[in-house]
N, C-alpha and C positions, 0 to 999 in steps of 0.2 A: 246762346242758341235759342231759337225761337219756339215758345210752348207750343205744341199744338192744342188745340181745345176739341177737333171732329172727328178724332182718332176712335175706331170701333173699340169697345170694351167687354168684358169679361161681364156676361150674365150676370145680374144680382139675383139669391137666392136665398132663403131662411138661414140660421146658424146651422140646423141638425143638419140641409141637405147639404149645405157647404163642408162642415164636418165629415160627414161621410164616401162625399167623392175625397176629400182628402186623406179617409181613412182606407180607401181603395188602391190609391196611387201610391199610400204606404208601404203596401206590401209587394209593388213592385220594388220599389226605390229600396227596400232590405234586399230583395233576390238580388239587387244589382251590385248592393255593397258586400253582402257576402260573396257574389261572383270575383269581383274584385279581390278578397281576400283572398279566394284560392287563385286567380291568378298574380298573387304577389308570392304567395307558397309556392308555386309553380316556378315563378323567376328566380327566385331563393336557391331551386336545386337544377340551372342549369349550370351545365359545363363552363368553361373558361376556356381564355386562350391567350397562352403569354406574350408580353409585348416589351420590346426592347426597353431598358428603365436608362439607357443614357441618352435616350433621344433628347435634343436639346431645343429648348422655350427661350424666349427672352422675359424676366422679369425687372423690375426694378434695378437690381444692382448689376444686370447685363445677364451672360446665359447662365441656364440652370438645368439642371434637367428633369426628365417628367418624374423619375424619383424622387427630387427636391421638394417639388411642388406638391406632394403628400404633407408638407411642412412635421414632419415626425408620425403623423397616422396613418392608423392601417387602411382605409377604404378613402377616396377621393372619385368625389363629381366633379364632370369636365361640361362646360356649356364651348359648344363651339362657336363662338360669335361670327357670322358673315360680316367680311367688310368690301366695303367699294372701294379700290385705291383709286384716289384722286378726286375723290367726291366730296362737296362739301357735308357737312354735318345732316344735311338739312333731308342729302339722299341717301341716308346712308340706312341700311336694314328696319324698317319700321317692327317687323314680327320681332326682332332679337331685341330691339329696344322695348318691346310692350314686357318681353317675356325678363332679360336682364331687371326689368324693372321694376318688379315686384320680388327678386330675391333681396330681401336686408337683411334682418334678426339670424346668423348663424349660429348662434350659442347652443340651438337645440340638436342641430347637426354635428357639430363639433362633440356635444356631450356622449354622441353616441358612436367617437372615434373618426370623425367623417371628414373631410376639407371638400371644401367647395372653391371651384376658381372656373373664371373665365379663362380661354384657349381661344385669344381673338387671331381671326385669320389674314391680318395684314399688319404694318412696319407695328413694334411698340412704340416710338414716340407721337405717331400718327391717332394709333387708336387710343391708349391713355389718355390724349387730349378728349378722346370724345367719353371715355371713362367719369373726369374729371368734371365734365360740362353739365354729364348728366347727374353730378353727385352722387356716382354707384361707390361702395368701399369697399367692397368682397374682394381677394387676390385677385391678379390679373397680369396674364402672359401671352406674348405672341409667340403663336404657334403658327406661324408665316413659311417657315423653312423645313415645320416638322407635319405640315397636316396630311401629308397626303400619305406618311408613314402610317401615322396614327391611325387614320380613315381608311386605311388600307378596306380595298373592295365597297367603298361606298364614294360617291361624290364631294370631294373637298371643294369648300364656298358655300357649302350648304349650312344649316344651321343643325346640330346633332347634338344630345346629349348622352353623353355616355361616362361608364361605371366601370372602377378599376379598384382591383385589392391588390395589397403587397401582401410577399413572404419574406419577411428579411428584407434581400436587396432587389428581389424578384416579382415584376409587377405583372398582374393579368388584367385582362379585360374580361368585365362578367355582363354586360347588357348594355345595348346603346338603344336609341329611340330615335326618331325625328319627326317633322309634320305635327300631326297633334298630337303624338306622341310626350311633347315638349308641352301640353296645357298641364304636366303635373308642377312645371314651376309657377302657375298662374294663380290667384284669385279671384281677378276683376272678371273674367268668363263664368267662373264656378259661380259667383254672385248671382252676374247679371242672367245665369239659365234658371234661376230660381224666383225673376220676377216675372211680371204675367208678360214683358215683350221679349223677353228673352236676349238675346245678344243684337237682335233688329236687323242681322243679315240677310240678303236677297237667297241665301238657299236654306234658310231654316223652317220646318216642318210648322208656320203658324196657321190659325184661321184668318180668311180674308177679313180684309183690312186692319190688318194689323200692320205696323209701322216696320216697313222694311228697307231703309234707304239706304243701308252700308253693304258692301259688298261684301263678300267673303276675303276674312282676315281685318278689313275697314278698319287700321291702326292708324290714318292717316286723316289728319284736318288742315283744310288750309294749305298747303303743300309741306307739311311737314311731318313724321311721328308724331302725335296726341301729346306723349310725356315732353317733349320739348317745350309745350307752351307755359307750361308753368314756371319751368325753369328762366324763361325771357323774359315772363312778366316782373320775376324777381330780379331781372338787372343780370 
């Protein structure tokens, strides 16, 4: 990708005044993560609502049901993967692959009783190919015959994440999200809002001339998902 070099920049300033707007913007940036806190206190205590635990997934050794897929723990995260049937790789959901593809390291979730698995929304031989392509390892099932149960009252083919505790044999749902709701699986946004261009999409609050060539969502290069190119380069 090509440098720019005439791109408007961020005022140069002494260290104290620099310091000090930074010491301003501090204490927003606490009120927001304390806001945060009580609105995760907040999620904590609402309600549930139970949800049939034999509804049936396909995973690897063929169906399972959404009970199984707890793999033995009591709380399980569901990503619902969007898929295109019949589309090659190339058009297939760019936001679910930006977002599948920063979850790896599950040992810290697992420690605290939790399973995580994909809930892709079309055939499993179909989508574990694209599983497979992309080098993702996390569980993974198709939830093709079972989403519109699952999703009851919201848009099945969409992308959603959502939160379920068992009792025993007896599974609830306690919170689902979608939209950006779904940036808590992300890093590469939380980064990039922390440097001075920010994510560089056409609707974000910058100063003029600051570099804004992607659109909102802008997951895609070349006609493909971002995370694909790496993976082609390697063969």
């Amino acid at each position: 990708m090509r440098i720019k070099t005439d791109q408007a920049m961020p005022p140069v300033v002494d260290r104290a005044t620099w310091q000090a707007e930074i010491d301003a913007l501090r204490v927003r940036e606490k009120a927001h993560t304390r806001e945060g806190s009580a609105i995760a206190a907040a999620r904590r205590r609402l309600p549930m609502v139970e949800v049939d635990p034999t509804l049936t997934l396909v995973g690897p050794d063929g169906p399972v049901t959404l009970l199984d897929t707890f793999e033995g723990r009591r709380q399980l995260i569901a990503y619902f993967h969007m898929w295109h049937a019949g589309h090659p790789a190339e058009e297939q959901c760019e936001g679910c692959t930006f977002y599948t593809t920063q979850v790896r390291e599950l040992s810290y979730i697992h420690s605290r009783d939790v399973t995580y698995a994909v809930f892709a929304q079309g055939p499993y031989e179909d989508t574990v190919r694209y599983r497979d392509f992309m080098g993702w390892e996390m569980p993974w099932y198709s939830a093709e015959d079972s989403a519109e149960a699952l999703l009851t009252g919201r848009t099945a083919g969409m992308f959603h994440l959502v939160f379920y505790l068992r009792d025993g044999d007896r599974v609830f749902e306690t919170y689902w999200t979608n939209g950006r709701g779904v940036e808590a699986m992300d890093n590469s946004y939380a980064l990039l809002d922390m440097t001075p261009y920010g994510r560089q999409e056409d609707w974000e609050d910058s100063p003029g001339g600051w570099p804004q060539d992607w659109p909102l969502g802008g997951l895609s290069m070349d006609g493909r998902p971002i995370a694909h190119w790496s993976r082609l380069n390697r063969g």
